[in-house]
C-alpha positions as CSV (number, residue, x, y, z in Angstrom):
1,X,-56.3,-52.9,-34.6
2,X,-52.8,-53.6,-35.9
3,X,-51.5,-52.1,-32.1
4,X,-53.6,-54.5,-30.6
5,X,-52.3,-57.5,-32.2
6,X,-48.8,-56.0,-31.7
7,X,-49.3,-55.8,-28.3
8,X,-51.6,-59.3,-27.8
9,X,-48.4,-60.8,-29.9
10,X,-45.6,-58.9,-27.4
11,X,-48.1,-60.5,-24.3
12,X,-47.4,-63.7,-25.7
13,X,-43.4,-64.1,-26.1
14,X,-43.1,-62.1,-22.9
15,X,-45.4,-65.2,-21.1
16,X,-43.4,-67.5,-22.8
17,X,-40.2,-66.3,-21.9
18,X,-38.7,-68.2,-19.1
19,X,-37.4,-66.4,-15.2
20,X,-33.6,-66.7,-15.0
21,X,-32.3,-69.7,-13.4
22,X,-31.8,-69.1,-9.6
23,X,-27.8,-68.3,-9.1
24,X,-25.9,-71.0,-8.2
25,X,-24.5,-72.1,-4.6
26,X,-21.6,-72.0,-4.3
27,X,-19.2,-75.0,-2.8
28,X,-16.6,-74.3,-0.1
29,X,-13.6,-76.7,-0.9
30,X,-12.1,-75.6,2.8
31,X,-12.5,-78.2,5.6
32,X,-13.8,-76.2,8.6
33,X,-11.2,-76.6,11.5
34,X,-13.2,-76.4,15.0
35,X,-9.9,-76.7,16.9
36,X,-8.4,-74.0,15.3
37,X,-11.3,-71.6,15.1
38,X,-11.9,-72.3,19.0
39,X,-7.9,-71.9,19.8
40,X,-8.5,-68.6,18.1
41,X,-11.4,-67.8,19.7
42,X,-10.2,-68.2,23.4
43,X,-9.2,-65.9,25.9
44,X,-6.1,-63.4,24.9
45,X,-4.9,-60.1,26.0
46,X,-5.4,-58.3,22.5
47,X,-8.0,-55.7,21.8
48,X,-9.7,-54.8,18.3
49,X,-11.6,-51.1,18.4
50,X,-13.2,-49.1,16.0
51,X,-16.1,-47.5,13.5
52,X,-17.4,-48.5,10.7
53,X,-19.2,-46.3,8.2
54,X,-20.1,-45.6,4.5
55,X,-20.1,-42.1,2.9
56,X,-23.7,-41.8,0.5
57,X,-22.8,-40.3,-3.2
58,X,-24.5,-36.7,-2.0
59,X,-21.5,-36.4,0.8
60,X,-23.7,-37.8,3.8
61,X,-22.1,-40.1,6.5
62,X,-24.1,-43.5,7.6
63,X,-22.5,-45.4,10.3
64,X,-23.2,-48.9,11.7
65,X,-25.0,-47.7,15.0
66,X,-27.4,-50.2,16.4
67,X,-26.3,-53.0,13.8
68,X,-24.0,-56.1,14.5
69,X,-20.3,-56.6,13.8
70,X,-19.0,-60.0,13.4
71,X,-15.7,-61.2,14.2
72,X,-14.6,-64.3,12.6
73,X,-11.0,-66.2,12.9
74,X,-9.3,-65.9,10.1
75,X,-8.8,-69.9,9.0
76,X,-8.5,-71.3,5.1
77,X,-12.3,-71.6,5.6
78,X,-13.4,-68.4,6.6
79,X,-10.6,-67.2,3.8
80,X,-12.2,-69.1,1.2
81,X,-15.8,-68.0,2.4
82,X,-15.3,-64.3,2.8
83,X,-12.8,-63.9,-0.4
84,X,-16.0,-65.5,-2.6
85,X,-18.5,-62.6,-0.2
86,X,-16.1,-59.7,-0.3
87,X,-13.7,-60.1,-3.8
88,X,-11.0,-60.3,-1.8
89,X,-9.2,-61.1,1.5
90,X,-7.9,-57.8,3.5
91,X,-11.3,-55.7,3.3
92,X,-14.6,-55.4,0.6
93,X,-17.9,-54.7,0.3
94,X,-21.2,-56.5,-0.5
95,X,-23.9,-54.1,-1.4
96,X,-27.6,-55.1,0.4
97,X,-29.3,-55.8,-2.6
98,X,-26.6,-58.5,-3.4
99,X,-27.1,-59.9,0.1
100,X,-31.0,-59.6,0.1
101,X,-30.9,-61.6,-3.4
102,X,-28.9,-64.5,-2.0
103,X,-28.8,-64.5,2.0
104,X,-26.2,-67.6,1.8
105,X,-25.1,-68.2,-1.7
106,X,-23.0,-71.3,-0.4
107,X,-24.1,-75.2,-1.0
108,X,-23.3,-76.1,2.4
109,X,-22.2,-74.0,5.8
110,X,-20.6,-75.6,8.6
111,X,-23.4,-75.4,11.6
112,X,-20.0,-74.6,14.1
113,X,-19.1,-72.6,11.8
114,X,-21.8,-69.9,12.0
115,X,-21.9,-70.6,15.8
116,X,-18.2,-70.1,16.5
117,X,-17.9,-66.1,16.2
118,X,-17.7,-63.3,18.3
119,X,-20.4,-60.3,18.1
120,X,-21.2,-57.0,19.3
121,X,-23.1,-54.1,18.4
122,X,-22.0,-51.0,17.1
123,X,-22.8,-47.8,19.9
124,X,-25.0,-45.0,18.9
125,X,-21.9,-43.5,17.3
126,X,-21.0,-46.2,15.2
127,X,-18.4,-47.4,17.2
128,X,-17.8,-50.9,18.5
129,X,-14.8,-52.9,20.3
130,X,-13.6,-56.5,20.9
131,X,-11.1,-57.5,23.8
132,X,-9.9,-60.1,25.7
133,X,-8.9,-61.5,22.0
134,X,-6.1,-64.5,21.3
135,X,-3.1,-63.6,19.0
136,X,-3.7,-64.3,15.5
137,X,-6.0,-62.7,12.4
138,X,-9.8,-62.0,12.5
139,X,-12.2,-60.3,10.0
140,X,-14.4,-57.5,11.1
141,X,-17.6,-57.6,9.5
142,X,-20.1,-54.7,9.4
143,X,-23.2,-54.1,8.6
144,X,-24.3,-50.2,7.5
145,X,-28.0,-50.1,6.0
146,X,-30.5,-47.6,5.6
147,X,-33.5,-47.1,3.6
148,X,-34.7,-44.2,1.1
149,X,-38.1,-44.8,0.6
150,X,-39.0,-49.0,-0.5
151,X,-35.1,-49.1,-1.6
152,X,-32.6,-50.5,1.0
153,X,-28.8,-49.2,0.3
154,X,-25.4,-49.9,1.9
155,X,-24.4,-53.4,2.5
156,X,-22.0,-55.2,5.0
157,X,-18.3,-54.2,4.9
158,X,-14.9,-55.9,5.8
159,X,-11.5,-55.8,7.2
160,X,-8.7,-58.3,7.8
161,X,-7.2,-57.2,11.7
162,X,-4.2,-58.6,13.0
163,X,-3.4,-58.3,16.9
164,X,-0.5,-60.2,19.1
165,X,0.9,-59.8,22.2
166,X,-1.4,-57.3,23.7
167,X,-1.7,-55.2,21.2
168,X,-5.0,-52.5,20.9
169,X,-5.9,-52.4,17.1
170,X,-7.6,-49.5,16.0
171,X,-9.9,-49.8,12.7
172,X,-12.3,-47.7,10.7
173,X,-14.3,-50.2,8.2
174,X,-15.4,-47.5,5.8
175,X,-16.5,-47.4,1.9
């Protein structure tokens, strides 16, 4: 009897007790600049190449084939934006349980924002390329997902890439 009043008085704090408070947005102090993102985003004679992968704990290799990889000018709001996502500003990591918790943990994003990017696809081998690019800084963004059983693992992953005059940059987003 004394278990069940134990565990009829455990029921009872636990209902009580309240959910954690949904995480906070987060606000972007950064003005979005549409001229400079589009002057970025026009027509150059640079090319960014490369794979992007993440090596499992038992020694296994999962690359990004069949997923998306973003590229974004690099401006003081994509900086501000991808240095809160990432924990930094030249490459990082954002495991997919973080992401699946909090799809867009910012207060507001800029509509031209999210339209103003370049994409592609990553080929069956995991390997995925971006030409015709203007001179200046981008971030490569990668996603690399898989599933073992009901639990999704990886995340997205980048990497800062800077290309002028022609160049062909040559990256490997890895973790």
């Amino acid at each position: 009897m004394k278990l069940f009043y134990l565990l009829l008085v455990s029921l009872i704090i636990l209902g009580c007790a309240t959910p954690p408070p949904p995480p906070q947005k987060v606000k972007v102090i950064a003005v979005f600049d549409k001229d400079l993102t589009t002057k970025l985003l026009a027509i150059g004679k640079n090319t960014i190449k490369g794979s992007a992968l993440i090596r499992q704990s038992g020694g296994g290799v999962v690359t990004c084939a069949g997923f998306s990889v973003g590229l974004l000018p690099v401006t003081p709001y994509s900086e501000e934006r991808l240095s809160f996502l990432y924990g930094g500003l030249n490459s990082g990591f954002r495991s997919a349980l973080l992401y699946m918790q909090q799809r867009d943990p910012f207060e507001f994003t800029d509509p031209e924002y999210q339209k103003l990017q370049k994409e592609t696809k990553c080929d069956a081998q995991g390997f995925f390329k971006f030409e015709n690019l203007a001179d200046g800084e981008f971030f490569v963004v990668s996603t690399i997902v898989w599933s073992i059983g009901n639990v999704t693992q990886g995340g997205i992953i980048m990497q800062r890439v800077a290309v002028k005059g022609g160049e062909l940059a040559e990256i490997v987003l890895s973790r």
